[in-house]
C-alpha positions in Angstrom: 36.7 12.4 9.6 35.3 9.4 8.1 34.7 10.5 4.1 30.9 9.5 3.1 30.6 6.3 1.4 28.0 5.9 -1.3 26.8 2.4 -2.1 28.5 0.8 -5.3 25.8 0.6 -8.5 26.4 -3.4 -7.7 24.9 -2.8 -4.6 22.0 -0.4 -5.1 21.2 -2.5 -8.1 21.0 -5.7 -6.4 18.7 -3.9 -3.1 15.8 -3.0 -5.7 16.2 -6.0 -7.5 15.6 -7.8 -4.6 13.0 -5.3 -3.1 11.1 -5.6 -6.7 10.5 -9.2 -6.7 9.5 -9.5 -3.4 7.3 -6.7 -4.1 6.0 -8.0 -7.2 5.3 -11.2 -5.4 3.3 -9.3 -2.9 1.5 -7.7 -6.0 0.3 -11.0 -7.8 0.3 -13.6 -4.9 -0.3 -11.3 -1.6 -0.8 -12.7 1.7 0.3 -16.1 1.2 3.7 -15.1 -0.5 4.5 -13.3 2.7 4.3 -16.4 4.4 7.1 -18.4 2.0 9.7 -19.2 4.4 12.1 -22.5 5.2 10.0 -24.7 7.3 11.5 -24.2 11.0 13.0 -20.9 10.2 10.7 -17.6 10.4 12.7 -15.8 8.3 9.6 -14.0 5.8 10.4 -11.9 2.6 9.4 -9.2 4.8 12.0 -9.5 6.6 15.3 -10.6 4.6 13.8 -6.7 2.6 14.0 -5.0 6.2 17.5 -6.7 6.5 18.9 -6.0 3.2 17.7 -1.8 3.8 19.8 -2.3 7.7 22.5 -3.7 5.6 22.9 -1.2 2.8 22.2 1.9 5.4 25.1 0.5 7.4 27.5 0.6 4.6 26.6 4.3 4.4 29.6 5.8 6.9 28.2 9.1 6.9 24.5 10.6 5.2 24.5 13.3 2.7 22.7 16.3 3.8 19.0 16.7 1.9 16.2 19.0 2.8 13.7 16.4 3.4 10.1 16.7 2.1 7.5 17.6 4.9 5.6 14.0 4.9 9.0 12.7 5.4 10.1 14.6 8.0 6.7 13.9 9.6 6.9 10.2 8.8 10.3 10.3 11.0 9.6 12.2 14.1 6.6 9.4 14.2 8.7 6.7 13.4 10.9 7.9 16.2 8.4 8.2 18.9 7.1 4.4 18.2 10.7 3.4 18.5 10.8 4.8 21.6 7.6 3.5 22.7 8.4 0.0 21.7 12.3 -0.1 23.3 9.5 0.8 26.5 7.1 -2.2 25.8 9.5 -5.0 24.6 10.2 -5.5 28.4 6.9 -6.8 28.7 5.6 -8.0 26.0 9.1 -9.4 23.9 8.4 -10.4 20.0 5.0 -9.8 20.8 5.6 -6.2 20.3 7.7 -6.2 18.1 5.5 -7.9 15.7 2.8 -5.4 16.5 5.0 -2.6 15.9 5.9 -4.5 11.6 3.6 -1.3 10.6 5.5 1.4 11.2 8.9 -0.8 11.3 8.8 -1.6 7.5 9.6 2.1 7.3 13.2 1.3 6.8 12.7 0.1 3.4 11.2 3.4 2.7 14.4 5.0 4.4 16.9 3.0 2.2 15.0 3.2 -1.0 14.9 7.3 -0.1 18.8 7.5 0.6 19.2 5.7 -2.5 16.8 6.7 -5.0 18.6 9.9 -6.3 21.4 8.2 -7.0 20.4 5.8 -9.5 21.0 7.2 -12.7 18.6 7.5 -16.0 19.1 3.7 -17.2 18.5 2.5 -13.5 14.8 4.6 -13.7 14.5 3.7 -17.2 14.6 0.3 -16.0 12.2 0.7 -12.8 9.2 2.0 -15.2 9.5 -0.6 -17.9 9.3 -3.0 -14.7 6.6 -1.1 -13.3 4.6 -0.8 -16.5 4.8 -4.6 -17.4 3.5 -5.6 -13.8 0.7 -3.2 -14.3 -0.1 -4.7 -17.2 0.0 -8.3 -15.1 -2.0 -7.6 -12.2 -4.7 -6.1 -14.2 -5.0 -9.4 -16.2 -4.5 -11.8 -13.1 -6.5 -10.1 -10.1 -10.1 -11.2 -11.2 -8.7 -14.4 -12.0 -7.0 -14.7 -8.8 -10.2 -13.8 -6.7 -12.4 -16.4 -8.6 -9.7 -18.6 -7.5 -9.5 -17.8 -3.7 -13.1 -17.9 -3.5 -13.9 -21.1 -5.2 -11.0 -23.2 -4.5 -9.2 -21.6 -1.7 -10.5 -23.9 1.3 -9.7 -26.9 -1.0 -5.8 -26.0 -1.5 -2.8 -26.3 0.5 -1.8 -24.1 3.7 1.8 -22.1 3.6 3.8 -24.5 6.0 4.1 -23.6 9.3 0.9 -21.4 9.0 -3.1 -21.3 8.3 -2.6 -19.2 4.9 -4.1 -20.9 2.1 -1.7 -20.9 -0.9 -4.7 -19.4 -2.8 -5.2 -17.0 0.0 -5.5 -13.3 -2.1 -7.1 -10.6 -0.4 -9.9 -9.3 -2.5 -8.9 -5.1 -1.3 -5.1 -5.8 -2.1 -5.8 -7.0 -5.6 -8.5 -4.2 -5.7 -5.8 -1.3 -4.4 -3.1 -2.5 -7.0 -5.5 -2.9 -10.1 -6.5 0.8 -9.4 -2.5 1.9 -8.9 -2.0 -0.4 -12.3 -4.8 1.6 -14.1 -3.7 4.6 -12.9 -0.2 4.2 -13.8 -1.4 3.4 -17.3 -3.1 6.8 -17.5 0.1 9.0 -16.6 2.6 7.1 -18.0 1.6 5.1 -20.9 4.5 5.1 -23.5 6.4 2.2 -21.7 4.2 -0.3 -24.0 1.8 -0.5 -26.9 -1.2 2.3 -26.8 -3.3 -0.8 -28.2 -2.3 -2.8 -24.8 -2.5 0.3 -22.8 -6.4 0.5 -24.1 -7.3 -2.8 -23.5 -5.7 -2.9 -20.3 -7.3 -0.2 -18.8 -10.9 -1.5 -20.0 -9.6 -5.0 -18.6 -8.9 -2.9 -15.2 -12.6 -1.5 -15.2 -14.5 -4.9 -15.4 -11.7 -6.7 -12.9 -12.7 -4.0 -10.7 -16.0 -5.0 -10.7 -15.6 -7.9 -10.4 -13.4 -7.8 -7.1 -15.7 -5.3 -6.0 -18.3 -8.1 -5.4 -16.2 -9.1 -2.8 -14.8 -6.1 -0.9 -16.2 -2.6 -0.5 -12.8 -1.4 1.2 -10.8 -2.1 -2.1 -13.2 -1.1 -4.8 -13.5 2.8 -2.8 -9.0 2.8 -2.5 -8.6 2.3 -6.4 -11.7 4.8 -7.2 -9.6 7.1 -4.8 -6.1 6.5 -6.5 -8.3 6.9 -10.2 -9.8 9.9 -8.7 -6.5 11.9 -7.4 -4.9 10.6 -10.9 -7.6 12.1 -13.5 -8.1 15.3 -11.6 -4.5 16.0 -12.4 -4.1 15.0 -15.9 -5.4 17.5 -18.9 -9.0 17.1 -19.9 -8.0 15.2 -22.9 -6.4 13.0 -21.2 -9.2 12.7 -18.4 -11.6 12.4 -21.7 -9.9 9.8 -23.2 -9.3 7.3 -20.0 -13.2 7.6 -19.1 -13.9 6.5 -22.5 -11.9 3.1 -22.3 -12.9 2.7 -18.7 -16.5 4.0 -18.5 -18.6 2.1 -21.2 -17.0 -1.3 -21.0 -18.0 -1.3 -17.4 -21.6 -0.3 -18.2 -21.9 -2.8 -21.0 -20.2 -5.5 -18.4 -23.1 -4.2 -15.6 -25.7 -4.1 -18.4 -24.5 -7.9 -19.1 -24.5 -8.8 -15.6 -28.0 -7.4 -14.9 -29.3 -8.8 -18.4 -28.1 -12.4 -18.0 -27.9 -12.7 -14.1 -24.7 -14.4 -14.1 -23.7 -15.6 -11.0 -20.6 -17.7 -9.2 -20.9 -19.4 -6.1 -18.1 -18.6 -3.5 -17.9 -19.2 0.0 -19.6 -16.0 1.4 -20.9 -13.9 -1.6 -21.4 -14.5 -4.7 -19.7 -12.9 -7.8 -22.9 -11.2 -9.3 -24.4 -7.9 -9.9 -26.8 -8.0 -7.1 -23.7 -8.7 -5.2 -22.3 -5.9 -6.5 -25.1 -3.5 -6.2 -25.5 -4.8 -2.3 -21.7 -3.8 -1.3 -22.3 -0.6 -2.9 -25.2 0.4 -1.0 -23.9 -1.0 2.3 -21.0 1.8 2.1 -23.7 3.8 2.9 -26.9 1.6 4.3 -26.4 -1.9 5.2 -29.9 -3.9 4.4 -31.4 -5.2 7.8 -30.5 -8.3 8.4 -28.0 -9.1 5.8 -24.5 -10.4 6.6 -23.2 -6.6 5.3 -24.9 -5.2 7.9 -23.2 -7.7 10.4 -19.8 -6.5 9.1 -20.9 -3.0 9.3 -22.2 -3.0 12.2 -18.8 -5.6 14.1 -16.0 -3.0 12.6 -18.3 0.4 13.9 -19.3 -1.2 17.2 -15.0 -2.1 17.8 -13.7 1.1 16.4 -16.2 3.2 18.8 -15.4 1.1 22.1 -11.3 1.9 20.8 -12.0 5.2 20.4 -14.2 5.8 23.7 -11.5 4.2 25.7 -8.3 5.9 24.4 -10.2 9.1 24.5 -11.8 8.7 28.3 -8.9 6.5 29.5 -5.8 6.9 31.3 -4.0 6.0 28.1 -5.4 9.1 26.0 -1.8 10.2 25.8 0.2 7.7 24.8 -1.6 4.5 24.0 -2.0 1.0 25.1 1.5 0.3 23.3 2.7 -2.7 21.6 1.8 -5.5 22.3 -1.5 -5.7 23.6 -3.7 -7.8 21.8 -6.7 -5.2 21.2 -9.1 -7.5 20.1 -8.9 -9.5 23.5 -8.8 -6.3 25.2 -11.9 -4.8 23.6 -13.5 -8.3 23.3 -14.0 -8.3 19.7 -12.0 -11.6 18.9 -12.8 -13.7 15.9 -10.8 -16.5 15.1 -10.3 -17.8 19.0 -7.3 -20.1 20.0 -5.5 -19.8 16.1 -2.3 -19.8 15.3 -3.4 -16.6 13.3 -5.4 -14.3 16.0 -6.8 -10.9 14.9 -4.4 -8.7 17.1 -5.8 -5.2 15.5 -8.2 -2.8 15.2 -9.5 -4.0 11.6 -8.4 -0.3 10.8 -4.7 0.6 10.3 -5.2 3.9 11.7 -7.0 3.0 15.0 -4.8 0.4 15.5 -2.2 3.4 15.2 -4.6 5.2 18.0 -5.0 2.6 20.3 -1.6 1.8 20.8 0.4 5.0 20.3 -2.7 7.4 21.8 -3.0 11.0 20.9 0.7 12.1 20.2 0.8 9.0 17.2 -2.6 10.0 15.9 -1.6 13.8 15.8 1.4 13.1 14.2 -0.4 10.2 11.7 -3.1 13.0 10.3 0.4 15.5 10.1 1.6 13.1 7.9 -1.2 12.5 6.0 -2.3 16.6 5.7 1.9 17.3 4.2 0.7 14.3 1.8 -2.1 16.7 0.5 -0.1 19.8 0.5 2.2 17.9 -2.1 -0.8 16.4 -4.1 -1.2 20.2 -4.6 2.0 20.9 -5.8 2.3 17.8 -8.2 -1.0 18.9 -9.8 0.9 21.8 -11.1 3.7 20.4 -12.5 3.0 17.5 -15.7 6.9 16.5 -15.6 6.5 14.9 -12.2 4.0 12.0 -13.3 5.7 9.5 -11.1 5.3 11.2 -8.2 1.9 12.0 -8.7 1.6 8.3 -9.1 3.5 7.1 -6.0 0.9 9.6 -4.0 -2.3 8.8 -5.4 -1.2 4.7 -4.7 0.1 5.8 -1.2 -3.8 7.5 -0.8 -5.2 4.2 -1.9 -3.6 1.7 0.5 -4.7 4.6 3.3 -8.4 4.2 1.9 -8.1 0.4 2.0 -6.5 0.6 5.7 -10.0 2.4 7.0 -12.1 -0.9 6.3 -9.4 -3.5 6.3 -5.5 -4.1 8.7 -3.5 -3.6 5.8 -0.6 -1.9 7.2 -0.2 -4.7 9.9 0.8 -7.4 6.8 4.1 -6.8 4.6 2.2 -7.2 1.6 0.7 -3.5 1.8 2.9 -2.3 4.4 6.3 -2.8 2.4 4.8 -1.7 -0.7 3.5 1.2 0.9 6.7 2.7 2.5 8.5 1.5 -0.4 6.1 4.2 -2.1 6.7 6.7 0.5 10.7 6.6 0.2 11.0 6.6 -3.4 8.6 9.4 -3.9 10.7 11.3 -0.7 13.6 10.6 -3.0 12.3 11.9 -6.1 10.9 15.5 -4.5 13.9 16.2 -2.1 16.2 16.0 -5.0 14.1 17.7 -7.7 15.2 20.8 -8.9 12.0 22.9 -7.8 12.3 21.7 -4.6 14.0 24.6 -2.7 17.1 24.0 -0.7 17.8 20.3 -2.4 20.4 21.4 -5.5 22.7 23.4 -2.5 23.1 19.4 -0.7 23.5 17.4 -4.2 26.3 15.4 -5.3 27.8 16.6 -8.5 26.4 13.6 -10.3 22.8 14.0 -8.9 23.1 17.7 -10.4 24.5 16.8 -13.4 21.5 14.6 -13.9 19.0 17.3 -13.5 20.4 19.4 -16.5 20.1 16.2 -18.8 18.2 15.5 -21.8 14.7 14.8 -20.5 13.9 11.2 -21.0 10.8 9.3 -22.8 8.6 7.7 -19.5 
């Protein structure tokens, strides 16, 4: 028998070094950096991540034996049944499905970063936060920027070659998901940097979110989620202390707003309090008449017809597949003959519906249910902050996927199972997680009895 073979440091290290850049590119540039590539050559950041995962799972000649945690085992009996529903449609529908199925296929990343994740040792996570704490930091100071940007002078600038991205192309609920992941990382784990620029960072967080919340309603309710999850957790001081340096800057920003009227021009809304106040209300009740309520109004009318025909259809079961283009099927198509045609539901999850029917939908809310079962369990336990982090920014990009086809781009998509699999890692080799010491290398239970390190 073939003894197991454990990825060299050299290799593990230079998988999330690679894996964090193109992650933080997806962070501060978004949707355009996903479309970098050699001119001529479709070869995306998406994918050389999804090939380097294949690459170090090959090199694995035999898998250690974990006790996986329930979303995970969830996540793969899913995973498994769209593989087998894709190997059906690719027959008829080639790339085409297979691009329609980049959702659930990012998974992989997830599944290396899990099979690898418990054996990086302290330094390695030591490393990982710092990185994670100074991109926090990065995204809270660049994303209103950014958004001014994309709104003012994205038409005017450059398209990705070989595509109709703008270079200046952010997406207002990305930037709104990771500012509330940044802020909320700053409330668990603060120590990584000065508790002066952990201050002013989270207040910068509170008016960026404002500010981006002019523009999408989708984003602004993800990050109040992930805030939400995150400061029902922490102690009361804590909760205390965070709504003090978030809470009254953004009233004195409103106040200023309201007082002075200030108002940028952009291409559909303006950047405004009004603004603001109007996407707040239209969560609930669109004005008549307004272009809210047209947007309301577009995403209910296609989800319902979805719904009604996977529900009454012959493809309750199963789905329409991959590969369909749903919004020609359903007759809810927006951009026409582009190179760039909307191929989803404008919802991650119907999407997930429509073309994997009943037993993918059972199996999504599974997954997302074992996801709340372990919110509950990381609410009782302070020395598991990073989890509880990698969960409540998992919950946000879900939030965002309701108003918004997140999980159909890398940008969220790669971050998202990224998210998944290191926070798999993390519980299935923690030491109250039953079962998980009996399957552990000597060095991964060596590392359990160490000296608790500083976050």
């Amino acid at each position: 028998m073939l003894e197991a073979r454990v990825p060299t440091w050299g290799e593990r290290r230079l998988f999330f070094a690679a894996t964090g850049v193109v992650v933080t590119g997806y962070v501060l540039w978004g949707r355009p950096f996903a479309w970098l590539h050699v001119p001529g050559i479709p070869l995306f950041p998406g994918e050389v991540t999804a090939a380097a995962a294949l690459l170090v799972l090959a090199r694995r000649r035999r898998q250690d034996r974990v006790r996986l945690p329930r979303y995970w085992s969830v996540a793969l009996v899913l995973l498994t049944y769209a593989a087998l529903r894709l190997s059906w449609d690719v027959w008829s529908y080639g790339l085409g499905a297979v691009r329609d199925a980049a959702m659930l296929g990012y998974a992989i990343v997830g599944w290396a970063a899990f099979r690898l994740v418990p054996e990086c040792d302290t330094e390695a996570r030591q490393t990982a936060t710092r990185w994670v704490s100074r991109v926090a930091v990065a995204v809270i100071l660049w994303a209103p920027v950014a958004i001014v940007v994309a709104k003012t002078l994205g038409p005017r600038a450059p398209l990705i070659p070989d595509s109709e991205t703008s270079a200046l192309g952010f997406k207002g609920g990305d930037l709104s998901v990771y500012v509330g992941a940044a802020m909320a990382w700053l409330i668990l784990i603060p120590e990584m940097i000065s508790p002066m620029k952990a201050r002013w960072s989270l207040t910068a967080g509170g008016v960026g979110l404002l500010i981006l919340g002019t523009q999408n309603r989708g984003g602004l309710l993800a990050a109040l989620a992930t805030l939400l999850l995150v400061l029902l957790a922490v102690s009361k001081r804590e909760r205390r202390q965070a709504l003090r340096q978030i809470v009254m800057p953004v009233l004195i920003a409103l106040l200023i707003l309201a007082v002075t009227g200030i108002t940028i021009r952009t291409i559909r809304r303006t950047i405004s309090f009004d603004q603001l106040v109007a996407n707040v209300v239209s969560i609930f009740d669109p004005p008549e008449g307004s272009s809210l309520e047209g947007t309301v109004r577009w995403r209910l009318a296609y989800w319902s017809k979805v719904i009604d025909d996977i529900a009454l259809g012959d493809d309750w079961l199963t789905g329409v597949g991959f590969g369909p283009n749903l919004a020609d099927r359903y007759g809810f198509q927006v951009i026409g003959n582009s190179s760039q045609p909307l191929r989803n539901a404008h919802n991650s999850h119907v999407t997930l519906l429509a073309r994997l029917g009943l037993i993918g939908a059972g199996l999504w809310l599974a997954f997302w249910g074992s996801l709340g079962l372990t919110y509950l369990d990381l609410r009782k336990d302070p020395t598991r902050r990073s989890q509880l982090w990698l969960l409540a920014f998992i919950v946000g990009v879900g939030v965002n996927s309701i108003f918004d086809p997140a999980l159909e781009g890398p940008q969220m998509a790669i971050p998202f199972w990224l998210a998944v699999g290191v926070l798999a890692g993390l519980d299935a080799h923690h030491p109250r997680v039953r079962g998980a010491a009996s399957a552990r290398t000597p060095l991964q239970r060596s590392a359990d009895t160490a000296p608790h390190q500083p976050r």
